[in-house]
N, C-alpha and C positions, 0 to 999 in steps of 0.2 A: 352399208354393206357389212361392215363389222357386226354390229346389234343384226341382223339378219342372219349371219354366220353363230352368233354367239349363241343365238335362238335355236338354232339348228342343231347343234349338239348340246344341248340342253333335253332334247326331247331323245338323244342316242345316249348321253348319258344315267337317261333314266329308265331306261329300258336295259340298260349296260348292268345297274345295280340291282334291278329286279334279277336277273341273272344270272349275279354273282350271291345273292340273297338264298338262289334257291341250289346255291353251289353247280351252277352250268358252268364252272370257270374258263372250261375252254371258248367257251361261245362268247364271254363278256370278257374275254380280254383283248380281242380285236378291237371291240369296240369301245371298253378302256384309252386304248394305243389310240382311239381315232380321234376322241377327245381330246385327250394329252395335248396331239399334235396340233388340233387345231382352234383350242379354245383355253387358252392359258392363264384363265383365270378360273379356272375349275379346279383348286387344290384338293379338293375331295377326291375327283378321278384321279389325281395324283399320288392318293394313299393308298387307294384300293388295288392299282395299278403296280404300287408297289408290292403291296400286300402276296401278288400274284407272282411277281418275279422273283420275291425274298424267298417264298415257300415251292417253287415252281408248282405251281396251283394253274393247270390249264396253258401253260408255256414252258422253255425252257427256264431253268433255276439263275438267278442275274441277280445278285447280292450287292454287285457293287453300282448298277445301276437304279437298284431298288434303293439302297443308300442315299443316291443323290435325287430320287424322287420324293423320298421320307423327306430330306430336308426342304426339299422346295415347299411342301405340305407345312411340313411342319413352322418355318419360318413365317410365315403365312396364319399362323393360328390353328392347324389341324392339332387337338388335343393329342387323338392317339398317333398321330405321327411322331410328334414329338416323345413319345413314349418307348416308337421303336429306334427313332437315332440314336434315345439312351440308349437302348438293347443292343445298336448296332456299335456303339461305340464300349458296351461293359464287355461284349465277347468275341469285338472284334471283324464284326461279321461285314464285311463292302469297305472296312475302312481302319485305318489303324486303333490297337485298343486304346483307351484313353478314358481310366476312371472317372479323372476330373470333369469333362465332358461328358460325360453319362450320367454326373451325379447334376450338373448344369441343367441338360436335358429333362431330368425325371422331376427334376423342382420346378420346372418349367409348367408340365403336365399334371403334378402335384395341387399346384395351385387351382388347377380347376378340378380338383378330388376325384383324377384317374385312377382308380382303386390300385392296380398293379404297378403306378406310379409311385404312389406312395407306398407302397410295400419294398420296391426296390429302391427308394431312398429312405427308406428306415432301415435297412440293411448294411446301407452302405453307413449310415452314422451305426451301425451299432458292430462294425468290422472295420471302421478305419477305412476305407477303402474310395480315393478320391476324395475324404474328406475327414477333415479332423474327428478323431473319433467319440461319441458323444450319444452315451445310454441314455438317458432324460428325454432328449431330440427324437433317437432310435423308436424308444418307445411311443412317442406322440405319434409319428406319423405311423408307424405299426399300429395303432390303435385304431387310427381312422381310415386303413384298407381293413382292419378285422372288421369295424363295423359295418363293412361293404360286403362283408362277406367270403373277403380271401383267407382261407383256412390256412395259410401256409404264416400268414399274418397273424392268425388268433394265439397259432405257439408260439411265434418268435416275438410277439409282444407280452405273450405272459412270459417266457423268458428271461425279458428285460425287467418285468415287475419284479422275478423273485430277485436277481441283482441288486435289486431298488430296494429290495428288504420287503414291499408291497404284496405282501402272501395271497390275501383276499383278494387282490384284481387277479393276479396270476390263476389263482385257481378257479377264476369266472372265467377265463378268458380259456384254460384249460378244458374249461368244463364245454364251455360253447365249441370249439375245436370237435370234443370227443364227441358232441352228439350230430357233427357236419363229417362224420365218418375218419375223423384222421386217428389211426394207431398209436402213434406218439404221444397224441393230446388224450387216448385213452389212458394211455401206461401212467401220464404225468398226472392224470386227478386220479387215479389210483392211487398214485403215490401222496396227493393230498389227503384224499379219506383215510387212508392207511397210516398215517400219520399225526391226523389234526390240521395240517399246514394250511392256514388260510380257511379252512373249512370245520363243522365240527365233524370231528373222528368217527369215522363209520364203516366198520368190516367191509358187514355186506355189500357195502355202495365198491367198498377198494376188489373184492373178489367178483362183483359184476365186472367194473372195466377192466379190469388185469382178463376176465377172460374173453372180453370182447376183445381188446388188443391185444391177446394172444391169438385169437381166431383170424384176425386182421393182418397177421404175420410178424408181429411185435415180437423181435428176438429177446429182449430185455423184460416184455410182460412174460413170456413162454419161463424166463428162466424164476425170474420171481412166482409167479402163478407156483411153478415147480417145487419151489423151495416151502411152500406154503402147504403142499401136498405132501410132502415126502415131512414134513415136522408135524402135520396137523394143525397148522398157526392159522386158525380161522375158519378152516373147515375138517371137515371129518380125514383121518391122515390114512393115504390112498399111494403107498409107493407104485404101486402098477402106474396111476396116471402121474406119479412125479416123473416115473423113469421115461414115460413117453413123452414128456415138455421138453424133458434131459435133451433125450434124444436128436425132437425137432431143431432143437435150440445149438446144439454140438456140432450137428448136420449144417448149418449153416454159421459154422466156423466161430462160436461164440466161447472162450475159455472158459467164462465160470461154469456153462453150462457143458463144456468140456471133462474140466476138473470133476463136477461132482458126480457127472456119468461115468464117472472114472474110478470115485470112491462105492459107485452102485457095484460095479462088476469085484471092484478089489473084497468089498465088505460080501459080496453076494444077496446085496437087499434088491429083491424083484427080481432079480434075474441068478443065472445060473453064475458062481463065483469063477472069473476068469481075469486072472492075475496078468495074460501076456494082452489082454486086450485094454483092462487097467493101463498096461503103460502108454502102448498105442494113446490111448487118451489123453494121459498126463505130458505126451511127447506133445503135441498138438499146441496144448492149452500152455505148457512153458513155453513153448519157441513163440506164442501171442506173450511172453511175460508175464504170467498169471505165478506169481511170486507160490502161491498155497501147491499147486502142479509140480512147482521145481520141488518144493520140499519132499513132497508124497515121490516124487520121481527120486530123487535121491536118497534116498527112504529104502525104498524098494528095490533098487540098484546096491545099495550098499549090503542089505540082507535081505536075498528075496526069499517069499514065502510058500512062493510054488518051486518047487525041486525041477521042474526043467526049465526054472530062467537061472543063468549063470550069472553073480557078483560081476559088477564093472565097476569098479572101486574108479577108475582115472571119470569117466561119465559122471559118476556119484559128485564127485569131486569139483568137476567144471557145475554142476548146479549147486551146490553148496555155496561154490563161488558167486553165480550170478545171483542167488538168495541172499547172500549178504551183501552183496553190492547194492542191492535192491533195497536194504534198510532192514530185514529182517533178522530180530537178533539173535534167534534160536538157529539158525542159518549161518551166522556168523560164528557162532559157540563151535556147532560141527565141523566149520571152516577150519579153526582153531584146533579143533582134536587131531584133524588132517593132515595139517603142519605138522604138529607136533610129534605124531607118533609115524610120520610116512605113509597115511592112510591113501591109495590113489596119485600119489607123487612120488619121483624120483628120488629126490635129496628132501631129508627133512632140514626146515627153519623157524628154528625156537622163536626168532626174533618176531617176525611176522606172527606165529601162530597167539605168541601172547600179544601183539598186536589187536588180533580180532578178537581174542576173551576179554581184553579190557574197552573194546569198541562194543561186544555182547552185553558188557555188566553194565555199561553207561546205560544203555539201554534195556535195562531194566532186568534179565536173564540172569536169575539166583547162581545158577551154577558156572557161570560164568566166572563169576565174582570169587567163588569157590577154588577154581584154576586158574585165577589169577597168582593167587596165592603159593603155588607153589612155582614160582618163578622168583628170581632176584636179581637186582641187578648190580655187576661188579665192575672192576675199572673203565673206567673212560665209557659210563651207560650201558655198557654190552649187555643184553639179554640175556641170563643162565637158567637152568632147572636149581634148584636147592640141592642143595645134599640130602642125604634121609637118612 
């Protein structure tokens, strides 16, 4: 009676999968449900089944019954089951998170060269994440989903090669990426050919991909491509289409490509020169921390060049400060004059301000080293001016 019964949904389960093959989901998941119920040694209907409730595909959406169906599957030998308990357990999804457990899982499915299996455990070694962290490991198993064909695999294991010092895989593996359509694996053999890295040096080859992944929406090809227009560096110098990379790339919140659409309006190259929209710019591209923005912004603040933006000496002031905090020693030097002379502050202080011209001169700012010099110091350290 059992082998009769067993027979029986043998033949609904295969009509169940036709089905769900040709995406009827609603239709093949009653009939998923019916197998489930009554033939329990069908793990397959039990992934698919899942499959259905984890995505609500043709039922209501049941994660955490889809959970405990992935496991039965998957305990069982279903490869990609066991691929989604990892998934269910890396993001949480039917059952609590638990790296350790998802990296368990994915090596589980790994072994039988489930492409996305091994992509999300070569991620996981190469983020630390459930398991000790380990670039060597990261990239073998990222190597054997890229050669499966996961693009998402091809960057993130030439990634690990350049770490590895391994130029030449990285930029095959770049390369294969750029022509499976990824943006990023364009930008990044761009940045090979444009270089030498791993490849031999090739303009032409770095100005194809910089404008395929710029066409591709590659915020960082947009601004490089830009930067290569607006200098000439490789191709004919065209500030009209630098200023429009500028643009795209500004528009989508990117500072360098902030800042230097910023020095377009200030200088007035390709477009009409407009000083208050200059800062607008430079306000942008500082508050991302774009250290060169603070300077040009306090720059411009301190003496502006269009007659109807008014001096903000205490603004000037606060980015002079965050420019030298930042490491910058022409930043610092200014920081310094600031102090010193009550430039934008309340009360001046000698002490600090030769503070930042001998942090300026360390690092390297001639004139720094210049304004050092007319400081001394007298009883018990205290910081003076000289006499003169």
């Amino acid at each position: 009676m059992a082998e009769y019964v067993i027979n029986q949904y043998r033949g609904v389960y295969k009509r169940a999968l036709e089905l769900y093959q040709d995406e009827k989901f609603k239709e093949s998941y009653p009939m998923f449900e019916s197998v489930v119920t009554n033939d329990e040694s069908n793990y397959d209907a039990c992934h698919y089944l899942a499959d259905l409730l984890y995505y609500g595909k043709g039922c209501p959406k049941n994660v955490k019954r889809a959970f405990q169906l992935y496991m039965k599957a998957a305990t069982n030998k279903v490869v990609d089951a066991s691929y989604m308990v990892g998934m269910c357990y890396l993001t949480g999804q039917g059952i609590g998170q638990d790296s350790t457990q998802a990296v368990a899982w994915f090596t589980e499915a790994a072994k039988y060269a489930h492409p996305l299996s091994q992509y999300y455990l070569g991620l996981s070694y190469l983020k630390g994440e459930g398991i000790t962290q380990d670039i060597p490991r990261a990239a073998q198993w990222l190597v054997h989903a890229a050669k499966q064909g996961i693009v998402d695999a091809q960057r993130d294991a030439a990634s690990c090669y350049e770490m590895l010092g391994k130029l030449k895989g990285a930029a095959t593996l770049y390369l294969a990426g750029a022509e499976n359509g990824d943006p990023l694996c364009m930008e990044k053999i761009a940045d090979c050919y444009a270089e030498g890295k791993g490849c031999l040096q090739c303009t032409e080859l770095a100005i194809h991909y910089y404008e395929l992944a710029s066409d591709g929406g590659n915020v960082d090809a947009q601004v490089k491509l830009g930067q290569r227009y607006y200098e000439g560096n490789g191709v004919p110098q065209d500030i009209k289409k630098a200023l429009a990379l500028f643009t795209q790339a500004a528009n989508q919140d990117n500072p360098i490509a902030q800042n230097a659409l910023a020095l377009c309006y200030h200088l007035g190259d390709g477009i009409l020169k407009n000083d208050q929209t200059a800062i607008m710019w430079w306000e942008k591209a500082a508050n991302q921390g774009n250290v060169d923005a603070m300077i040009h912004l306090a720059e411009n603040l301190t003496e502006p060049q269009d007659p109807y933006i008014d001096p903000d000496l205490v603004t000037a002031k606060f980015w002079w400060t965050k420019a030298a905090e930042a490491g910058d020693a022409y930043a610092m030097y200014r920081l310094g004059d600031c102090l010193e002379r009550g430039i934008g502050v309340s009360v001046i202080n000698i002490e600090d301000a030769y503070n930042w011209y001998r942090l300026s001169s360390q690092n390297g700012f001639e004139e720094a080293t210049e304004a050092c010099t007319r400081f001394t110091k007298g009883m018990g350290g205290k910081i003076k001016l000289k006499k003169i």
